[in-house]
PAZAPA-4460 file (N, C-alpha, C; in steps of 0.05 Angstrom, whole numbers, plus 32768, in hexadecimal, padded with zeros to 4 digits):
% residues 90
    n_x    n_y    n_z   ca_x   ca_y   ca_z    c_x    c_y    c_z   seq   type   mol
   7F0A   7DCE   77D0   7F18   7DB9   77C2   7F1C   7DA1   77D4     1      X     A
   7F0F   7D8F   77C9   7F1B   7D74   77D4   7F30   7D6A   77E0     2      X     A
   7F39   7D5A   77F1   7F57   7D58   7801   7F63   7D45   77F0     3      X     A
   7F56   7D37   77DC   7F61   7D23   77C9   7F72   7D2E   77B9     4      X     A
   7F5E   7D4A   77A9   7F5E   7D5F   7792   7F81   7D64   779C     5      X     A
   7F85   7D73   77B5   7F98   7D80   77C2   7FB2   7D73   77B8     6      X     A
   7FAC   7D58   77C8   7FBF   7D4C   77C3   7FC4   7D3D   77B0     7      X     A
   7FBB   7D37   7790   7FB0   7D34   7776   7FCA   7D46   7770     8      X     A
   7FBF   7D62   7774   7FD4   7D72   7768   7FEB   7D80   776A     9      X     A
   7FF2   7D7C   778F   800B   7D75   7791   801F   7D69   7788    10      X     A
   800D   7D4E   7785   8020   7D33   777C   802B   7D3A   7761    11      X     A
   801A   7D48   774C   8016   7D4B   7730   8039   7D6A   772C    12      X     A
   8030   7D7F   7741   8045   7D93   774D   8057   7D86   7754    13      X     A
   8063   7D70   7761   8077   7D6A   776B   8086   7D5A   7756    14      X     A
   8076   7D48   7747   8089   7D40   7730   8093   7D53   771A    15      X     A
   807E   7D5F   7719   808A   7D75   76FE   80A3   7D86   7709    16      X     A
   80A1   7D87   7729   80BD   7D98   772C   80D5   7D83   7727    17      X     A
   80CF   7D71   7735   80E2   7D59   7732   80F3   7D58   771E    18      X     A
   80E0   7D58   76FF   80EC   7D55   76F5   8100   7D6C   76E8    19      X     A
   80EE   7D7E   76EF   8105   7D9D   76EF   811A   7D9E   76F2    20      X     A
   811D   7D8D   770F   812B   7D91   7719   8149   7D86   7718    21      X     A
   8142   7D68   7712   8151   7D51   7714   816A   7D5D   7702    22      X     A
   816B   7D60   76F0   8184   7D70   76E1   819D   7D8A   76EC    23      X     A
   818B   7D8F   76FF   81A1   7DA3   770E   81BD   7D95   771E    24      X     A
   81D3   7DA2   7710   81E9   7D9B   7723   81FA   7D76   770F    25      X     A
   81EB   7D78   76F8   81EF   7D59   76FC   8204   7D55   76E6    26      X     A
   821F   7D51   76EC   823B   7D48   76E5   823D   7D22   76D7    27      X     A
   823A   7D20   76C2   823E   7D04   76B8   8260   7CFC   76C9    28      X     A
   825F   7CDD   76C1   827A   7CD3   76CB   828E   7CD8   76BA    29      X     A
   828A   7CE0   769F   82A1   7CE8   7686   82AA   7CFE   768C    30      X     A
   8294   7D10   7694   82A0   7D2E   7698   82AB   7D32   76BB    31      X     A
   82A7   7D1E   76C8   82B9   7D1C   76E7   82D1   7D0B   76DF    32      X     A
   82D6   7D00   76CF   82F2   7CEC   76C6   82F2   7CD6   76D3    33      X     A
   82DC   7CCD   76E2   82DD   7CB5   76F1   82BF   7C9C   76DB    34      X     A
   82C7   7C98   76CC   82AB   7C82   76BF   82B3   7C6B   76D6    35      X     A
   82A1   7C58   76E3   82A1   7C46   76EC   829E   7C2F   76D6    36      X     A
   82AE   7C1F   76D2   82AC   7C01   76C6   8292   7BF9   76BF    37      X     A
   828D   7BF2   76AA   8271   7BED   76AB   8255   7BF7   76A4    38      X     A
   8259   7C13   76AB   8240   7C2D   76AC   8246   7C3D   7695    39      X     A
   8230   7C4A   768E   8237   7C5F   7673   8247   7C7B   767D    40      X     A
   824E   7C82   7668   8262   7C93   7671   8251   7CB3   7676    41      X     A
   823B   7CB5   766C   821D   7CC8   7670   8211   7CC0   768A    42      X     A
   821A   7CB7   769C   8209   7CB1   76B5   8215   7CBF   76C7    43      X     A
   81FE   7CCD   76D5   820D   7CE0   76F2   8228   7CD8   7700    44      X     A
   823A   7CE7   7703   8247   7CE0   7719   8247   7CE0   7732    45      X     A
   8231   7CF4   773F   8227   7CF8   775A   8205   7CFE   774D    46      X     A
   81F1   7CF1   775E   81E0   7CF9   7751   81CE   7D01   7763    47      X     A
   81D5   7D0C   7783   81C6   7D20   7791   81A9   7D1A   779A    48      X     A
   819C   7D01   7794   818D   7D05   7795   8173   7D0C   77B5    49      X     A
   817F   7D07   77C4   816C   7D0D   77D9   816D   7D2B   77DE    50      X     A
   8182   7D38   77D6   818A   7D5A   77D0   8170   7D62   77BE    51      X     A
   8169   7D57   77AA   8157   7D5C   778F   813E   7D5D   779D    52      X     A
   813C   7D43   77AA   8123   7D3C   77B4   8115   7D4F   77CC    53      X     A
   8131   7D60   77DC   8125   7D72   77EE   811A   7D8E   77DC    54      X     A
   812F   7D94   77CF   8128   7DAC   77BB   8111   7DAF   77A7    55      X     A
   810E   7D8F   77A1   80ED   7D8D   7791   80CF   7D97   77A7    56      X     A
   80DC   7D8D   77BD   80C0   7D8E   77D0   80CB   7DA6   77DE    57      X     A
   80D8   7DC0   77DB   80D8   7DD1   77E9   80C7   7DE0   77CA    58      X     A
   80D1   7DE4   77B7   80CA   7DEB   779F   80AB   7DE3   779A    59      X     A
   80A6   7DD1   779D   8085   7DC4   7792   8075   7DCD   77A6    60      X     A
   8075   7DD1   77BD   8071   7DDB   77D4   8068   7DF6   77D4    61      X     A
   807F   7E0C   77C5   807C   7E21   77C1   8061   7E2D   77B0    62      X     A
   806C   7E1B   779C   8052   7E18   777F   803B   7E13   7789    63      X     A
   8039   7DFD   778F   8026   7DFA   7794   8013   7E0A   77AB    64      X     A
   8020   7E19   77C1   8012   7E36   77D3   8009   7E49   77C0    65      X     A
   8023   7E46   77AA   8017   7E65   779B   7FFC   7E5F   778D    66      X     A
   7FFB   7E4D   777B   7FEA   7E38   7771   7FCC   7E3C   7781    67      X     A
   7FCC   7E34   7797   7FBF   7E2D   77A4   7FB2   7E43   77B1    68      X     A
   7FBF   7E62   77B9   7FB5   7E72   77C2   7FA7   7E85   77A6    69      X     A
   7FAE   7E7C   778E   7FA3   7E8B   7772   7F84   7E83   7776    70      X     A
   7F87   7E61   7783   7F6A   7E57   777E   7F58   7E5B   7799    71      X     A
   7F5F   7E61   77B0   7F4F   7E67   77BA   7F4B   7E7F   77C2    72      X     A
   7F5C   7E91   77BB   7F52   7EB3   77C0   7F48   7EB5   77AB    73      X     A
   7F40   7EA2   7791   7F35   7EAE   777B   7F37   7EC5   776B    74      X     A
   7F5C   7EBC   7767   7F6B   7ED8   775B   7F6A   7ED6   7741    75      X     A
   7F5E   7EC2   772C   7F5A   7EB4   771A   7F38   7EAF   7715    76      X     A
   7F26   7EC3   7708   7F0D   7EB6   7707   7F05   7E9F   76F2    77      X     A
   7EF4   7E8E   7703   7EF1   7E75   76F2   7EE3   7E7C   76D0    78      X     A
   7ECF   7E95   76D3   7EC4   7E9D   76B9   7EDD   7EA5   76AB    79      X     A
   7EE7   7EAD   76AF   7F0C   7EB6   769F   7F10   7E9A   769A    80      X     A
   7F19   7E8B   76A8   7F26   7E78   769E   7F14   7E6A   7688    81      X     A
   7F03   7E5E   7689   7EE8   7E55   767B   7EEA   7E6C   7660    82      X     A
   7EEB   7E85   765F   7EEE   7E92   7644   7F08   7E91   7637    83      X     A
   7F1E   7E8E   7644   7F3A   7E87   7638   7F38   7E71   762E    84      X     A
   7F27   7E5B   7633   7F26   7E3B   7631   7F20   7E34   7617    85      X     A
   7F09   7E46   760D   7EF4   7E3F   75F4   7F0F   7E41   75E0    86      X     A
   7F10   7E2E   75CC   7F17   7E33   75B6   7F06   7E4D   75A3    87      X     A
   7F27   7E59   758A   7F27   7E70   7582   7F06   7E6C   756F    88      X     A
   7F05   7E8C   7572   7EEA   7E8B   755D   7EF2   7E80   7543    89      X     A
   7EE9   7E78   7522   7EF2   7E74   750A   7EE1   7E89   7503    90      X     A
***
């Protein structure tokens, strides 16, 4: 696999955790009793985010090894996959 490929689908792994992720832990300002002037009352009150950002890339990281060791021990044959692929008989 290409070093592009690699990192292609990292990038592609790391957002999808992201956005997994981003929702954990996350307290609006209505439900902390503090709304700031101005802001909606649905907007984070702490919103963590360089915390998120380590836990996405410890997480995407993971995935993507497991990911990654399916495809090169060839724990997954490509003719399998290719016969799962075809649409059903009619």
């Amino acid at each position: 696999m290409a070093v592009s490929t690699v990192i292609a689908f990292y990038f592609i792994i790391w957002w999808v955790v992201l956005f997994a992720i981003l929702p954990w832990g996350v307290h609006s300002q209505q439900e902390s009793g503090e709304v700031a002037p101005g802001t909606d009352p649905g907007a984070p009150a702490v919103h963590r985010l360089w915390t998120k950002l380590i836990y996405t890339t410890v997480a995407a990281s993971v995935v993507f090894g497991i990911l990654y060791a399916v495809y090169v021990l060839d724990l997954i044959p490509y003719e399998f996959l290719k016969q799962i692929a075809k649409p059903p008989h009619s």
